[in-house]
C-alpha positions in Angstrom: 23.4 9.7 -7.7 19.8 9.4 -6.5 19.5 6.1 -3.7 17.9 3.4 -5.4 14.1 2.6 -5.8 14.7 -1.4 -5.2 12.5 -2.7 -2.2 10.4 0.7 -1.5 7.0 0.3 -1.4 6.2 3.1 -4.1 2.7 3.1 -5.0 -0.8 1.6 -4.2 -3.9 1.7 -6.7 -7.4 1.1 -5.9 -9.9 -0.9 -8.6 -13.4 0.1 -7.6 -16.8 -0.1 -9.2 -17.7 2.9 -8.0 -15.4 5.6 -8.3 -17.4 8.9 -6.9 -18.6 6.4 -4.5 -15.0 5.4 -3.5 -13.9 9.3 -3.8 -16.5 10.1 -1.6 -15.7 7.5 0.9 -12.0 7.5 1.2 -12.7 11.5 1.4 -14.2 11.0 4.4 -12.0 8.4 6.0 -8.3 9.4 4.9 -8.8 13.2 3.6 -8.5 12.5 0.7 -9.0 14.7 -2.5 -8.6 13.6 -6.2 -7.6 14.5 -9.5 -7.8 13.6 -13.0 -5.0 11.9 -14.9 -5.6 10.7 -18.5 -9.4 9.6 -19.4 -10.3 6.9 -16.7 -7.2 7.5 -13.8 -7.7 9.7 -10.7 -4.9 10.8 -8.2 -5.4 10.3 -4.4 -4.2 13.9 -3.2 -3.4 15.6 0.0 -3.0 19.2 -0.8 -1.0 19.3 -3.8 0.5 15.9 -2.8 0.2 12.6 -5.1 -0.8 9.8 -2.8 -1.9 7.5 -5.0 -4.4 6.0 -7.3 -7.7 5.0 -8.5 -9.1 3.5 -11.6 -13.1 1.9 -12.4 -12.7 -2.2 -12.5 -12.9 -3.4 -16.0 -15.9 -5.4 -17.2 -13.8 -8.2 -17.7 -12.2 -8.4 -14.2 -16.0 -7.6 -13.0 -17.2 -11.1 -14.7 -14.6 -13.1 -13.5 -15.8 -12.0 -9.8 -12.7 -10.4 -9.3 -13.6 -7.8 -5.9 -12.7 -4.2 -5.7 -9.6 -4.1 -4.5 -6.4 -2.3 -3.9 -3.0 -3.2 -5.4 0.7 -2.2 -4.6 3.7 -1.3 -6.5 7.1 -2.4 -5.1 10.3 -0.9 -6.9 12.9 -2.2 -8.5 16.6 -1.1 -10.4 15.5 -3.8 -13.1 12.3 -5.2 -13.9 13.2 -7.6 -16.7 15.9 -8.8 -14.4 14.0 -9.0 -11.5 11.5 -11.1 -13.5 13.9 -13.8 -14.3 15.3 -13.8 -10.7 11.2 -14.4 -9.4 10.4 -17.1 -11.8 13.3 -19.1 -10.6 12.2 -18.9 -7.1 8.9 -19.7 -8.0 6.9 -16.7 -8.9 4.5 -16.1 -11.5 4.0 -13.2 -14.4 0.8 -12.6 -14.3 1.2 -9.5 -16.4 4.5 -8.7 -19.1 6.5 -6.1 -18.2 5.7 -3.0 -20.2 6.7 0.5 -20.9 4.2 3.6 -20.5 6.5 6.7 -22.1 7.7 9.1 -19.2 6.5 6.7 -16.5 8.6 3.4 -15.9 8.1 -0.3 -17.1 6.1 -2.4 -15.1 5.0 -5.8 -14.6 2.6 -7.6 -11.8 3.4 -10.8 -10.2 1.9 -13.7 -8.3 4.6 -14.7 -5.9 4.9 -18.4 -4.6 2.3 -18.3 -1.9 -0.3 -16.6 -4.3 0.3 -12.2 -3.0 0.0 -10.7 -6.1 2.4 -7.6 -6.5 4.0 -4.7 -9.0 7.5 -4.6 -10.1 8.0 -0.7 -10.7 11.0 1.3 -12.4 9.9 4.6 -12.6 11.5 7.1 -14.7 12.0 9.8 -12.4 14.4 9.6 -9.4 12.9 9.5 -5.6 12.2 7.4 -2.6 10.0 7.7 0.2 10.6 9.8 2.8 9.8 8.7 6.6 7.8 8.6 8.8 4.5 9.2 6.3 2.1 12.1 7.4 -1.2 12.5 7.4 -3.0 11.4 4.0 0.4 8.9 3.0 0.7 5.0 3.1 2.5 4.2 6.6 2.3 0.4 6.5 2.3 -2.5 4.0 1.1 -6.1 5.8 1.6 -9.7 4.0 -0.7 -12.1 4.8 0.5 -15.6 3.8 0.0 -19.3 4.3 4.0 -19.7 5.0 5.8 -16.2 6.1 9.0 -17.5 6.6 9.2 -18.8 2.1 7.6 -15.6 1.6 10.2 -13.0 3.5 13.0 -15.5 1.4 11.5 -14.8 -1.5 11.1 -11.2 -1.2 14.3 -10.5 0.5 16.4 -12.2 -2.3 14.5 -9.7 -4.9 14.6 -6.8 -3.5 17.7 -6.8 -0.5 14.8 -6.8 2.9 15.9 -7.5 5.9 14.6 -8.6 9.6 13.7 -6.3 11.8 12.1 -6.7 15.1 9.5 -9.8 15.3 6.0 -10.1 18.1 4.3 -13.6 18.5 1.1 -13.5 17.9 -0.3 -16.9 19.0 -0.5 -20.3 18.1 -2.9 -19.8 15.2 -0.7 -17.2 13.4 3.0 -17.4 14.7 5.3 -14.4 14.2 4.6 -11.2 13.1 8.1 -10.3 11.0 8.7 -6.6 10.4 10.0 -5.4 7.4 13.0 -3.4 7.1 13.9 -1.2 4.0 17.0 1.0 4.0 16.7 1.1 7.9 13.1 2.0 8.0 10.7 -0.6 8.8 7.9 -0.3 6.3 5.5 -3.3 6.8 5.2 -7.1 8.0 4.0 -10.4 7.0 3.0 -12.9 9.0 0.6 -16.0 8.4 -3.1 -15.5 7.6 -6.1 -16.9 9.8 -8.6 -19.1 7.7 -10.8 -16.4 7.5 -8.2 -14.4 4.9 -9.5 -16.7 2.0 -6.5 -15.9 -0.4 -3.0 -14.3 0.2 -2.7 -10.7 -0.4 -0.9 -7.6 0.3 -2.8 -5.1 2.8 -1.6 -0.8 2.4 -2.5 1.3 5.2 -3.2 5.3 5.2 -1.8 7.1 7.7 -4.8 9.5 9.7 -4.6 12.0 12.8 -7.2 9.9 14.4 -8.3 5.8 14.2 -11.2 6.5 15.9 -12.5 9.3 13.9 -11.2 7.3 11.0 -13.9 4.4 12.2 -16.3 6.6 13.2 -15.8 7.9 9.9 -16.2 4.7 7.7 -19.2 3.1 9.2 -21.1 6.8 8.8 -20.1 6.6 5.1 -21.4 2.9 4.6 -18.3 1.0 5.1 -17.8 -1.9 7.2 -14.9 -2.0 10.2 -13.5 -5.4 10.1 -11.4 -5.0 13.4 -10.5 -2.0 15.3 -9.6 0.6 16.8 -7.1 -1.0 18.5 -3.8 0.0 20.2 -0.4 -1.1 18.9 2.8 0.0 19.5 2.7 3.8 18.2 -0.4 4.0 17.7 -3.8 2.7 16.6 -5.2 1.0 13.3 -8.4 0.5 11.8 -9.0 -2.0 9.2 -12.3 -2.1 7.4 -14.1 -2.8 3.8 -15.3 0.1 2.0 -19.0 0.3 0.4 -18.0 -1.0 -3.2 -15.7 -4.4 -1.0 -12.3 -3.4 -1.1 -10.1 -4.0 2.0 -8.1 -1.4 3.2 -6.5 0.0 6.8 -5.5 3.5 8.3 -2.8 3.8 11.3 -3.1 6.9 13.8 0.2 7.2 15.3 0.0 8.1 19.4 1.7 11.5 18.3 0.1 12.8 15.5 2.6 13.6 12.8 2.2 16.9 11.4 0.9 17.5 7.9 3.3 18.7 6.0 3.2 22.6 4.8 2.5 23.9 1.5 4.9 24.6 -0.8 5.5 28.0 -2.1 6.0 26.7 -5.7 5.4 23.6 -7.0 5.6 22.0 -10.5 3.0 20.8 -12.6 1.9 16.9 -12.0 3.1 14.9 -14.4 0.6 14.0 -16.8 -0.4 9.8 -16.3 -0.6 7.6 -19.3 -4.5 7.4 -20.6 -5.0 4.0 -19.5 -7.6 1.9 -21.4 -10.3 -0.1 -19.5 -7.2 -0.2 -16.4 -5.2 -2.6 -18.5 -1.8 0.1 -17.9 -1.4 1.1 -14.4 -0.3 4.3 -13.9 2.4 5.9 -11.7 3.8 9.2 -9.6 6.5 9.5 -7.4 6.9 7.7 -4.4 5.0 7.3 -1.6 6.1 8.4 1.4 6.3 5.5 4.0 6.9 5.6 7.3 9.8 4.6 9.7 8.5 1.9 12.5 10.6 0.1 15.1 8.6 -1.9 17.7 7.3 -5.4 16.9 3.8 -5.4 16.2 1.6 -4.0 13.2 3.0 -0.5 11.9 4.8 1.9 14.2 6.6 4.7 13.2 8.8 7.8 14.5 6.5 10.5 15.0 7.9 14.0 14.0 7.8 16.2 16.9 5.0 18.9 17.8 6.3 22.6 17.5 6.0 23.8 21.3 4.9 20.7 22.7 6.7 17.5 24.4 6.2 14.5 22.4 5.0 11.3 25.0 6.5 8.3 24.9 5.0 6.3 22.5 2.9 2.9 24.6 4.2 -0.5 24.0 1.4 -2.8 23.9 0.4 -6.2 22.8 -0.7 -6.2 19.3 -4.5 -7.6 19.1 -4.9 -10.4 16.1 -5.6 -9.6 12.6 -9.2 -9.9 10.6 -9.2 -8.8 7.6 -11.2 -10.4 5.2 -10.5 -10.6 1.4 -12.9 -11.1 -1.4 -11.9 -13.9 -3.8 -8.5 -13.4 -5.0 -7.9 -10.0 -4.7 -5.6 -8.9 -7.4 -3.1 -6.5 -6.4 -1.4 -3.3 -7.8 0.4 -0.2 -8.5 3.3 1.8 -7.6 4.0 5.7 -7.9 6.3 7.7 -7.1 5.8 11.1 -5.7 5.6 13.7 -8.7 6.3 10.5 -11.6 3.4 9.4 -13.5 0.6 7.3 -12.5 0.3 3.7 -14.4 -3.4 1.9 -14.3 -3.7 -1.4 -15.8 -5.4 -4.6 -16.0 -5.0 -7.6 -13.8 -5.2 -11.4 -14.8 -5.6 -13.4 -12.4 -4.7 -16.9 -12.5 -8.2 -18.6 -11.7 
């Protein structure tokens, strides 16, 4: 029996309004490459891995001054059920759960702070494997206006505990890691006034966080805060051209790409979303495995021939990142499942 998908962080989804633009950039930046799936869906690639998504904002979400944005997919054994058990605790359906054939059932939430988030069953088996390489999502960062509600919340949906926690100041309290089947795979921790809205911040795992910022202000991007040192590592958070928020995180041993597989079957082909109203899914991403307190960290896989260092333990430097009015949030995949792209309403 395959582990379950309930609290894995399985897929995140970019709404752009500029996809070659975005292709381009996140090329660049991450490494990116892309593929089709369906009409109007692409697939982030590394090699002839799925990382995750990419859709063109609909004109709708465009004239409500909904931002570019990126969105994330969280899994779950039971969406209806999980439904029921978030309404009661004070969350919001800001989408119905639905069914794309060979992909999963879906449904996006606003949970009680405001964070909007995907419930994902996908129909093929999987988690994420740990700690993510180059190209995969390493991190997943809640900013909220109360952390402590928030980790209830999402720890009574989907099983998360505590893992280690660093003070970061008066002005924003703790910073509380997230644990998932004894990997930690994010953090929340409560926004500065500058965050306008609550929201849900994915970051790309990249051999280098200065190349990756050298990288984004060459392509037209803006770096919001960064490089700076954390435990593991390095991060970069910054806005891409079209004004979506996003982040990369270098680890302080670089984790090898993995290698190429001799055979490989076919993607799955996505659901032919219509002006992004279905999201659409793959199998899950793979996330990485972080232990010290601060932003992400991560075991790094050892170097063939070469000692790994110890990893540096320093302070983690405050959080910027700035989000553009209520940044909707989305979708899930997991590695070789389909990809879902759908359309966000947003409570104004």
């Amino acid at each position: 029996m395959s582990p379950s998908v309930r609290g894995h962080f399985l897929w995140h989804e970019l709404l752009t309004t500029d996809p070659d633009g975005a292709r381009r950039f996140y090329g660049g930046v991450v490494g990116w490459s892309t593929t089709p799936w369906g009409d109007s869906y692409s697939v982030w690639m590394t090699g002839q891995t799925p990382r995750g998504g990419m859709i063109a904002m609909p004109a709708d979400l465009k004239a409500k001054g909904i931002p570019p944005h990126w969105g994330t997919y969280i899994g779950t054994d039971d969406v209806d059920a999980t439904i029921s058990q978030a309404t009661g605790l004070g969350a919001r359906v800001e989408m119905a759960p639905m069914d794309l054939p060979e992909v999963g059932r879906m449904a996006l939430l606003q949970d009680p702070q405001g964070a909007l988030f995907y419930l994902f069953k996908p129909t093929q088996e999987g988690t994420p494997s740990f700690p993510a390489t180059p190209g995969g999502f390493a991190w997943n960062e809640l900013a909220t206006t109360n952390w402590p509600a928030a980790f209830d919340f999402y720890s009574a949906l989907f099983g998360w505990k505590k893992g280690q926690a660093m003070d970061l100041g008066p002005a924003m309290g703790l910073y509380q890691m997230i644990e998932v089947g004894g990997h930690m795979v994010g953090a929340m921790y409560n926004k500065p006034p500058e965050i306008p809205v609550p929201n849900w911040l994915p970051y790309a795992e990249v051999a280098s966080a200065a190349g990756a910022a050298a990288a984004v202000t060459a392509a037209g991007g803006t770096v919001i805060a960064g490089p700076m040192e954390v435990p593991g590592g390095a991060i970069v958070q910054f806005m891409d051209p079209q004004g979506a928020v996003f982040a990369v995180h270098a680890s302080a041993v670089p984790v090898a790409a993995p290698p190429k597989p001799a055979a490989r079957k076919a993607a799955p082909k996505p659901a032919a979303p219509k002006a992004a109203s279905k999201p659409a899914t793959t199998k899950a991403v793979k996330k990485p495995a972080k232990k010290a307190p601060a932003k992400p960290r991560r075991k790094a896989a050892k170097k063939p021939a070469k000692k790994a260092p110890a990893k540096p333990r320093r302070k983690v430097a405050k959080k910027s990142v700035k989000v553009g009015k209520k940044a909707a949030t989305r979708s899930p995949k997991k590695t070789a499942a389909k990809t879902p792209a759908r359309r966000v309403k947003r409570r104004r």
